[in-house]
N, C-alpha and C positions, 0 to 999 in steps of 0.2 A: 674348819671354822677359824677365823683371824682372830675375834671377839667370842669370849663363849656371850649365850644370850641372856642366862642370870645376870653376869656383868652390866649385857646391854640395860636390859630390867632397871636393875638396883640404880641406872645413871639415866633414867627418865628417858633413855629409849623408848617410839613407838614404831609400833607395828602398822605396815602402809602395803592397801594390797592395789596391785595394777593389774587392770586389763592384758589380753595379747595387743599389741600395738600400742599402747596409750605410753605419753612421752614422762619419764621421771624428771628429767632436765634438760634445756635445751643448749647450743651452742650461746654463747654470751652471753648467759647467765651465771648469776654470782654465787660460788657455794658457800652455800649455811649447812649443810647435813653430811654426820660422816652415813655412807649407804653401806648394809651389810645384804645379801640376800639369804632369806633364812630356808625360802624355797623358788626355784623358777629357773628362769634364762632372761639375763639381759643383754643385749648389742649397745657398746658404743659405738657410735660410728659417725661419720661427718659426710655430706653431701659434695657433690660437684658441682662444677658450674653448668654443665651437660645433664644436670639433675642425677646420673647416676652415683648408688650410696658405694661409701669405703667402710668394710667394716673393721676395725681397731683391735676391738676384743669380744668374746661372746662369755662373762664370767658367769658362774651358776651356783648351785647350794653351797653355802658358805663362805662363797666371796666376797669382800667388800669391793666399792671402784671410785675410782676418782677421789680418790681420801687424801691422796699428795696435792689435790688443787687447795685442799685447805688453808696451810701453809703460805700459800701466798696470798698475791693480792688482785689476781687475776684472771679475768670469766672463764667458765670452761671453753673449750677449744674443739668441743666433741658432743653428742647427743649421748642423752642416754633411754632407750627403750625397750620396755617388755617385750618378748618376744615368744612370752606363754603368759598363762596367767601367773602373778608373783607374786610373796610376801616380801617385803624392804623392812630389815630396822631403820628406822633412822634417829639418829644423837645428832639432838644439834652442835651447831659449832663448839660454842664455847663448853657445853660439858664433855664433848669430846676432848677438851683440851686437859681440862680437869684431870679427868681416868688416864690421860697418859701421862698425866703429872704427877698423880698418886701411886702409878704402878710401873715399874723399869721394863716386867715383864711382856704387859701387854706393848710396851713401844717396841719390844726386841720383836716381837710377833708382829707387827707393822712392819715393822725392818725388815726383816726374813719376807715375808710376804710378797713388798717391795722390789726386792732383790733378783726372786725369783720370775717376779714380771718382767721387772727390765733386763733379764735374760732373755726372757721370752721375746720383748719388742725388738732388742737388739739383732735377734738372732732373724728377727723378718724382718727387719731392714735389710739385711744384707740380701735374705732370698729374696724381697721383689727387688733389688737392680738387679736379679737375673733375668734376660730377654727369654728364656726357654721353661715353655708351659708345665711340659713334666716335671722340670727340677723343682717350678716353684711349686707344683701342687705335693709333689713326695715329700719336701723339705718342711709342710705343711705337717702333713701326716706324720713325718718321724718326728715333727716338735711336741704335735698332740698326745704321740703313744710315749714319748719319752715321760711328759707332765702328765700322763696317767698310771707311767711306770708298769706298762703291758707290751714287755721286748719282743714275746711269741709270735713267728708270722701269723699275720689273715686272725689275728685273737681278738685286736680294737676294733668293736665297732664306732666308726665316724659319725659322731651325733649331730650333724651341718648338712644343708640341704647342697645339690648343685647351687643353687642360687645363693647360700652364705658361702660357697667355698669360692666363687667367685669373687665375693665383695670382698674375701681375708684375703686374695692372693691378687686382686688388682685386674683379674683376666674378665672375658666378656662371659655371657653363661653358657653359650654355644662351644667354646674354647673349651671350657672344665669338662661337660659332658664328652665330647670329641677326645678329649687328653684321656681322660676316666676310662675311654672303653677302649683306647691306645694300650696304657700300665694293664688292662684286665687280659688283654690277648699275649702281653708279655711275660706275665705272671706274675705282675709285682703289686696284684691287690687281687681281690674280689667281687662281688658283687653277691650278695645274699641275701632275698628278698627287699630287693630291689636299695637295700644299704651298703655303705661300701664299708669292706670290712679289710684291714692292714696289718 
């Protein structure tokens, strides 16, 4: 958890539940809310012009998102949508600004937070300019197991449908499953009632 949620509490945080689907925010709109998720799955993710979605990140219990848009002065660039049913804190802006002005800790815990995302974007920019489907779905998988710090072969289960592993790696969803059951005859995944497990 980024925020514990007494903190959020004591600083006029509420609590905000969303549908499976239903949209928290949209592209070019303006943030007012830092968003913490206290339980669920959300997708950020941004559309094409060919209508199909990309998706950015899928963060879950305990993550906050899009909290760096705050800071500036500029709409979001990304959606953001339930993807289960969800609980959201949300702090508006300005006492957000507050609590991180009264406390070094919770900013060093943004910071840290921060840091270890944009490890994480950093490190899939690089795997999607790779042209080859395997690399980018395995490079997928060893980012996941690595952010959930489960090294043991075939240990992680991959909690992403075909269909969101294609949105996180840019491939079609014909591609992912074809690739998927490639690595399972090579033996560098599994499949175990019907999840893929790494």
């Amino acid at each position: 958890m980024v925020i514990d949620e007494e903190i959020l509490i004591r600083n006029e945080a509420e609590i905000q539940l969303y549908g499976a689907g239903e949209t928290i925010f949209l592209e070019n709109s303006y943030p007012k809310f830092y968003y913490q998720i206290s339980k669920g799955l959300v997708k950020l993710n941004t559309y094409r012009d060919d209508g199909s979605e990309f998706i950015h990140s899928l963060p879950g219990n305990g993550n906050c998102f899009a909290e760096t848009f705050l800071w500036g002065e500029n709409p979001y660039c990304i959606n953001a949508v339930a993807i289960e049913d969800t609980e959201v804190w949300k702090l508006s802006r300005s006492n957000f600004f507050k609590l991180i002005d009264s406390c070094d800790e919770i900013m060093k815990s943004i910071m840290a937070y921060t840091s270890d995302r944009m490890f994480y974007r950093h490190k899939m920019l690089s795997t999607l300019s790779e042209n080859k489907p395997s690399y980018r779905i395995c490079k997928v998988f060893e980012l996941l197991k690595h952010h959930h710090k489960q090294p043991e072969p075939f240990k992680y289960i991959v909690p992403f449908s075909r269909q969101q592993l294609a949105s996180l790696t840019g491939l079609r969803v014909e591609t992912v499953i074809r690739t998927v059951k490639k690595l399972e005859k090579e033996n560098l995944l599994r499949i175990c009632n019907g999840k893929i497990c790494v």
